[in-house]
C-alpha positions as MATLAB code, in Angstrom:
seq = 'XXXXXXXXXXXXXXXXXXXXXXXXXXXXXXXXXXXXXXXXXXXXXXXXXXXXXXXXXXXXXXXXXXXXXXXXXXXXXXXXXXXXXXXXXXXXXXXXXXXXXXXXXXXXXXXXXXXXXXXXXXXXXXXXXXXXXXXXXXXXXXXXXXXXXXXXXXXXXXXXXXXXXXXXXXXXXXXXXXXXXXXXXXXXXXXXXXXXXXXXXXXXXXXXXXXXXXXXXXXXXXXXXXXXXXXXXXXXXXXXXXXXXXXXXXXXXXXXXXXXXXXXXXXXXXXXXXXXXXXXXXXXXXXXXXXXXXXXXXXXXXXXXXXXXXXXXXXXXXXXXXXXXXXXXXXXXXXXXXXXXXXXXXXXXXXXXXXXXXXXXXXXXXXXX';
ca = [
      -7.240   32.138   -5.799;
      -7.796   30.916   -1.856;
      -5.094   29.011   -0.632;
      -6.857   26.286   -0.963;
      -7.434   26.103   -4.705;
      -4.130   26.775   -4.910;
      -2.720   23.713   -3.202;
      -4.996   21.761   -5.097;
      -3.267   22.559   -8.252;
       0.133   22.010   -7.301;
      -0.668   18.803   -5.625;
      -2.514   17.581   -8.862;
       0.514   17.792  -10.604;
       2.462   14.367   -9.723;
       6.105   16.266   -9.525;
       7.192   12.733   -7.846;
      11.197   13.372   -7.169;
      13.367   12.857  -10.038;
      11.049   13.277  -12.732;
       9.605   16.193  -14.690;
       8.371   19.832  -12.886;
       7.658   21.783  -15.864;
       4.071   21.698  -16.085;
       3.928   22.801  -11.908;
       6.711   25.142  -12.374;
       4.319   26.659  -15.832;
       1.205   26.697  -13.392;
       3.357   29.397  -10.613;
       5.158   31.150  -13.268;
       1.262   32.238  -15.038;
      -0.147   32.639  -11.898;
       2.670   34.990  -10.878;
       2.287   37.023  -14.260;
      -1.470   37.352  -13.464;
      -0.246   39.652  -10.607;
       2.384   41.331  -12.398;
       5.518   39.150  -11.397;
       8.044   37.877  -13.691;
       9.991   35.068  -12.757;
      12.997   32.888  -13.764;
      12.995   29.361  -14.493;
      16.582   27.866  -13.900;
      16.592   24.435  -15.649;
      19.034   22.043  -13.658;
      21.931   20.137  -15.125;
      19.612   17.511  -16.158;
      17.576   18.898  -18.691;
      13.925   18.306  -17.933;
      13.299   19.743  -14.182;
      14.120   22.834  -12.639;
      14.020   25.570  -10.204;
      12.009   29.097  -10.040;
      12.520   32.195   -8.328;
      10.289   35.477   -8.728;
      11.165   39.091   -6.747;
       7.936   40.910   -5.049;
       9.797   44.485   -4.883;
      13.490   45.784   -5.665;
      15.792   42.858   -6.491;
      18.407   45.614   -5.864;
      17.538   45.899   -2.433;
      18.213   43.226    0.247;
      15.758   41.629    1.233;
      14.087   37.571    2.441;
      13.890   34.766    0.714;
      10.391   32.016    1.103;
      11.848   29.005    0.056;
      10.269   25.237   -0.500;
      10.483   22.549   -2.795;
       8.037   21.556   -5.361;
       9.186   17.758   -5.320;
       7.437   14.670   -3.532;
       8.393   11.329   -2.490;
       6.584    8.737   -4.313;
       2.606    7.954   -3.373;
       2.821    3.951   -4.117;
       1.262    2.908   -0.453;
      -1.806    0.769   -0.442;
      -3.240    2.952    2.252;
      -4.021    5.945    0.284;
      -7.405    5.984    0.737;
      -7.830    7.895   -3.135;
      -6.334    9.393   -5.195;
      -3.332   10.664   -3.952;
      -3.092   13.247   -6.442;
      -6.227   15.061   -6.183;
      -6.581   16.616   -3.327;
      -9.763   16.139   -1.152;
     -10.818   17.483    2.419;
     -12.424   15.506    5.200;
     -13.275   17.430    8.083;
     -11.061   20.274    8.019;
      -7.753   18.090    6.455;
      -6.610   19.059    2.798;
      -5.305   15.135    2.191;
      -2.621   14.455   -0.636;
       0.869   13.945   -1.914;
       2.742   17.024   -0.619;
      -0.175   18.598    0.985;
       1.942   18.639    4.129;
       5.467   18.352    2.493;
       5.659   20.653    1.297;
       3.401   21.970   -1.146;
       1.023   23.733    1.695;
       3.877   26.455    2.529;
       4.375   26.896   -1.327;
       0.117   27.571   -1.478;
       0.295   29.843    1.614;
       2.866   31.719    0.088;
       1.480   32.115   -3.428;
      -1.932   32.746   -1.764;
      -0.359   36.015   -0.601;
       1.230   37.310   -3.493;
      -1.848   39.418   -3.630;
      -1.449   41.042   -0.338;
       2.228   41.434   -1.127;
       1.879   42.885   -4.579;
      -0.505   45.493   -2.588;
       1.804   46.658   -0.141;
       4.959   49.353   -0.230;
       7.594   47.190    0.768;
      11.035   48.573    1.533;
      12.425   45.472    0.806;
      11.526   42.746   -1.766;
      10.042   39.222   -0.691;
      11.695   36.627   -2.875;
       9.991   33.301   -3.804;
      12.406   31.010   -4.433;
      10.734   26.944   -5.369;
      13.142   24.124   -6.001;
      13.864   20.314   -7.130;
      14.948   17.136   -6.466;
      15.076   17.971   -2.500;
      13.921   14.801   -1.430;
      16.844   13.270   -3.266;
      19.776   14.602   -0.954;
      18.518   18.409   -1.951;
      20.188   18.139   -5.245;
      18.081   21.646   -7.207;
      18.610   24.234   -4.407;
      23.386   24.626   -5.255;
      21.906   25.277   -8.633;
      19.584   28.114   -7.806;
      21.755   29.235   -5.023;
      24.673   30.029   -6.944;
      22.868   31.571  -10.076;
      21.432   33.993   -6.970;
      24.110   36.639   -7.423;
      23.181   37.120  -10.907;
      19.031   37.824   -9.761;
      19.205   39.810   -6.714;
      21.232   41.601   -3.804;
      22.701   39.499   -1.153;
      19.586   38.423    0.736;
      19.137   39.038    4.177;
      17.789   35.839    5.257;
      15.754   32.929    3.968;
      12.561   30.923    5.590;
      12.202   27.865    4.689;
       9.128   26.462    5.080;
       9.394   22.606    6.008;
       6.686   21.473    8.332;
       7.277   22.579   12.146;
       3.730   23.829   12.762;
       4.986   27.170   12.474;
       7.344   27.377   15.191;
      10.777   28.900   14.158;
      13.629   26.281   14.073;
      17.121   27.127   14.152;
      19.244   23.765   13.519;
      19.202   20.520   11.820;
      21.692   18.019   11.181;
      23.692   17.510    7.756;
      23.548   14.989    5.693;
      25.661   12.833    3.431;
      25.161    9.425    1.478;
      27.598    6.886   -0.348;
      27.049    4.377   -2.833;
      29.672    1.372   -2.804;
      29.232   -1.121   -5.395;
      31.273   -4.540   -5.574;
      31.711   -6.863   -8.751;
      32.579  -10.157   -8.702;
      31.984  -13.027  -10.482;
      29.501  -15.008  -11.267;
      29.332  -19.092  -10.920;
      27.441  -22.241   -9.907;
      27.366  -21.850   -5.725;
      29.454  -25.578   -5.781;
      32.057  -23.794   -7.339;
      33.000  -20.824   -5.392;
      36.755  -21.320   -6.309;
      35.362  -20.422  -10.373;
      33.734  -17.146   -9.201;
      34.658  -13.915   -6.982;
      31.374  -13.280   -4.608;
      30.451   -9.204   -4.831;
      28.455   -9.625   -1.849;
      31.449  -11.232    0.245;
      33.599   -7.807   -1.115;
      31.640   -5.602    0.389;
      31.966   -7.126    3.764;
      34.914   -4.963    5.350;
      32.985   -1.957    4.159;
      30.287   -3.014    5.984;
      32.096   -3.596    8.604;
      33.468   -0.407    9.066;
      30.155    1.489    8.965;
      29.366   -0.614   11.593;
      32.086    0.431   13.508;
      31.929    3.890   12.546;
      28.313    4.237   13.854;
      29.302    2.895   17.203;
      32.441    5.271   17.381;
      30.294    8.602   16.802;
      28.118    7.948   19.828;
      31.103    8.618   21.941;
      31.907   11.768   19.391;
      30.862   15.123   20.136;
      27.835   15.947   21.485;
      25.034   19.033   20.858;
      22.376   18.182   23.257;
      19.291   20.419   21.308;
      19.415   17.173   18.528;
      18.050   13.578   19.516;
      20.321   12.040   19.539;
      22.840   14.262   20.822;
      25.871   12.662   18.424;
      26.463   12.413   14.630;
      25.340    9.222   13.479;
      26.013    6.384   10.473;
      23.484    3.661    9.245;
      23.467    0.782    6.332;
      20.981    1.832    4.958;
      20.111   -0.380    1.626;
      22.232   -3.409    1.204;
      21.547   -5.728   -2.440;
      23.077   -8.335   -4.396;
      22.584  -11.417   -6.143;
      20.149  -13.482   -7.841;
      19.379  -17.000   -6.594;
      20.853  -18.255   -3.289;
      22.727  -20.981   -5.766;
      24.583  -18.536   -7.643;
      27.892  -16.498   -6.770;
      26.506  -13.182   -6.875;
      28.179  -11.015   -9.444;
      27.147   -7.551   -8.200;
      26.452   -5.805   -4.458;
      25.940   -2.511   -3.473;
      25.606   -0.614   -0.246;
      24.172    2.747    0.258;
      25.485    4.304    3.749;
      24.413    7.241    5.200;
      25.886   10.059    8.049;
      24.065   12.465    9.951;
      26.179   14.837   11.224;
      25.411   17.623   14.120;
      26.266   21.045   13.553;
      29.962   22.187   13.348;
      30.396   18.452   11.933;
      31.265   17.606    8.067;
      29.010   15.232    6.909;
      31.089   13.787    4.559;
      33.833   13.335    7.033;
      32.171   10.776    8.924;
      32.130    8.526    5.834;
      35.691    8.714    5.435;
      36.118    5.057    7.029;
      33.812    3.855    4.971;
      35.227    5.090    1.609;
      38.551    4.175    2.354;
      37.445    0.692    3.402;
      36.322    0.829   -0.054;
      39.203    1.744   -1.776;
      41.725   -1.052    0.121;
      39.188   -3.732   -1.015;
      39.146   -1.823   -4.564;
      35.432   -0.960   -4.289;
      33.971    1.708   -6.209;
      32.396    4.383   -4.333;
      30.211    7.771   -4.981;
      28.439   10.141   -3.255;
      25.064   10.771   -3.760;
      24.154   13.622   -1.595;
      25.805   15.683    0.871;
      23.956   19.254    2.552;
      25.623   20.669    5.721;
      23.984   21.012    9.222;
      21.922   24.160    9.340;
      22.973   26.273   12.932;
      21.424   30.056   13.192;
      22.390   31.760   16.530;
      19.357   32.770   18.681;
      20.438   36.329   18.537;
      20.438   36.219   15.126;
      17.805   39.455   13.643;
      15.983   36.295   11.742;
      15.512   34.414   14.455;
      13.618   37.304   15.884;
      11.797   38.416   12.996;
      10.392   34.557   12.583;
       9.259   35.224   16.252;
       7.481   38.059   15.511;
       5.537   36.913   12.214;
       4.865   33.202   13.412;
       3.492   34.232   16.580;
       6.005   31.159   18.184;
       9.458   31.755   20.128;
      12.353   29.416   18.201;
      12.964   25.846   18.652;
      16.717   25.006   18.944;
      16.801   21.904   16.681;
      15.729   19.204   14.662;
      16.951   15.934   13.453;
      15.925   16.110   10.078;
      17.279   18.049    7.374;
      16.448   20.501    4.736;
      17.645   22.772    2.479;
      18.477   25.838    5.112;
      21.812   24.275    5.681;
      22.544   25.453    1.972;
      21.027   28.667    2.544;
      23.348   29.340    5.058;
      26.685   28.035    3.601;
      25.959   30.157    0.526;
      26.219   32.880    2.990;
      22.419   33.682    3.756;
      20.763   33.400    7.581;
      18.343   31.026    7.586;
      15.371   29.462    9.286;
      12.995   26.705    9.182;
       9.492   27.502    9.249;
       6.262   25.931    7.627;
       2.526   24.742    8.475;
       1.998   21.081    9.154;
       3.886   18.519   11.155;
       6.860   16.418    9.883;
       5.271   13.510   11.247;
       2.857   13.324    8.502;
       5.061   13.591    5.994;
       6.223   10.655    3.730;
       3.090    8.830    4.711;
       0.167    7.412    3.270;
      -3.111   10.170    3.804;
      -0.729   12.945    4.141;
      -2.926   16.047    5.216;
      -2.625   19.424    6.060;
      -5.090   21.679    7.969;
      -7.194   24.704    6.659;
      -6.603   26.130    9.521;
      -2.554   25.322    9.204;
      -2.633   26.493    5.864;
      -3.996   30.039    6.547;
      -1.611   30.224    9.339;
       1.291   30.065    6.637;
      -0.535   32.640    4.973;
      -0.820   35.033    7.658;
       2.617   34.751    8.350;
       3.817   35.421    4.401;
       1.620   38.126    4.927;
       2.867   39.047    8.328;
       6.043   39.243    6.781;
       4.955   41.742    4.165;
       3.765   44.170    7.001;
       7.228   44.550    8.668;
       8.539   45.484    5.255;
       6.055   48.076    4.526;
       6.707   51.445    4.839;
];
């Protein structure tokens, strides 16, 4: 199958985050047998999604990990133009849910299992998909740590977020909190009958507030924009009508943190804001900030197979910073642009997509031999 093709099965299959992958996950585990590869299917904690990974070569062997995830943000936008779920082209752009993020890598890479299977490689190429990594990258610890168990201590992973191909070598970490207040509820005349939620969560929000400001005087690492960790209310709810005490409010704070940084650190104020106003508080994602030295081998074997020297950084995050804290190098690399992503009329190029391929393929030809 072209690359092409390819991508328009897996973006036909709505694997929206948080819901159901087995059908998507059934389509690359048959089209991997067609060429010979077997492959593991990891189901996750909760029951009905889950993660893949397939060896091209000698599991026993170190060798590199493609990664990507198989999950999409929702497709709800009135500007969708179609269906966002079939893929169609207009003058040279594959347009759909994931065409750009990141379901395009995943084609480009599965496009080459051909050319892989083909070669002599001294070391195996491992294709490792994942969930649920648009929801604070919650699939990947779950494949990561089954990893000892399918293969020998990779020497590196690629993963293949959009960056138009050019080699990146940090992001920032991430980590989210949930606080939720209860209170209760009463006519608005009679706020001496009730206990406002909304009014509880005040010194919590306060102290993100403050906390936000604080970290721009924090340490700095001038390759991200902006150079400092950095906090933000993100979601703030509660109540019904505005004539009733509201009886339930919840704030969802997040932390970006640069490298070297705990992400989860820089919601300590936060959390224990929460727990002096007797707040309940959970954490709903946390990944650490992905930093591979330049003179790093990967960093110069993504050189040579991209055709692009290394960027230092992004802002955004991904799943490398895993990767790497499970003790495997890692680097981001992928077709497309992360500008598109998340968007209505989310496209990728042909001539983006065969890029990926060449470079899977690319990859292939330094471990021939």
């Amino acid at each position: 199958m072209f690359a092409k093709d390819i991508l328009a099965r897996l973006v036909g299959f709505p694997s929206v985050v948080g819901t159901p992958n087995g059908a998507l996950l059934g389509f690359v585990r048959d089209y991997l047998a067609g060429h010979g590869i077997s492959c593991r299917i990891l189901t996750g904690p909760e029951g009905d999604r889950a993660n893949l990974f397939a060896t091209i070569g000698d599991a026993s062997t170190p060798g590199y990990i493609l990664s990507g995830h198989v999950d999409v943000v929702p497709a709800g936008e009135p500007e969708w133009l179609a269906d966002p779920f079939v893929l169609r082209e207009e003058a040279g752009r594959l347009i759909g849910r994931g065409a750009c993020d990141m379901k395009g890598y995943v084609a480009a890479v599965l496009a080459a299992v051909p050319d892989l299977v083909a070669m002599d490689l001294s070391r195996p190429i491992h294709i490792a998909l994942s969930y649920d990594e648009e929801a604070g990258c919650k699939g990947v610890p779950h494949l990561l740590s089954a990893l000892p168990d399918l293969c020998a201590p990779p020497l590196g992973a690629i993963i293949g977020e959009p960056t138009g191909l050019v080699p990146v070598l940090a992001h920032k970490g991430k980590a989210s909190v949930r606080v939720t207040a209860r209170g209760v509820p009463g006519h608005s005349s009679r706020p001496d009958l009730g206990q406002n939620a909304i009014h509880a969560l005040v010194p919590v929000l306060a102290a993100a507030t403050a906390q936000a400001e604080a970290l721009k005087a924090g340490p700095q690492d001038l390759r991200f924009a902006p150079s400092y960790s950095s906090l933000q209310i993100g979601t703030l709810s509660g109540g019904q009508a505005i004539n009733i005490i509201p009886d339930r409010a919840e704030a969802r704070i997040e932390a970006r943190a640069i490298a070297g940084v705990d992400p989860e650190a820089l919601l300590a104020p936060v959390i224990a804001a929460a727990e002096l106003a007797g707040l309940e508080s959970e954490i709903l994602s946390s990944y650490p900030a992905l930093a591979l030295d330049a003179a790093d081998p990967l960093a110069a074997l993504a050189q040579a197979i991209s055709g692009h020297a290394p960027l230092g950084a992004v802002s955004f995050g991904t799943e490398a910073g895993l990767f790497q804290k499970a003790g495997i190098p890692s680097v981001i690399c992928g077709p497309g642009d992360i500008a598109r992503a998340h968007r209505p009329e989310e496209y990728l190029t042909l001539e983006e997509l065969e890029g990926a391929r060449a470079m899977v393929v690319a990859l292939g030809q330094r471990l021939s031999g």
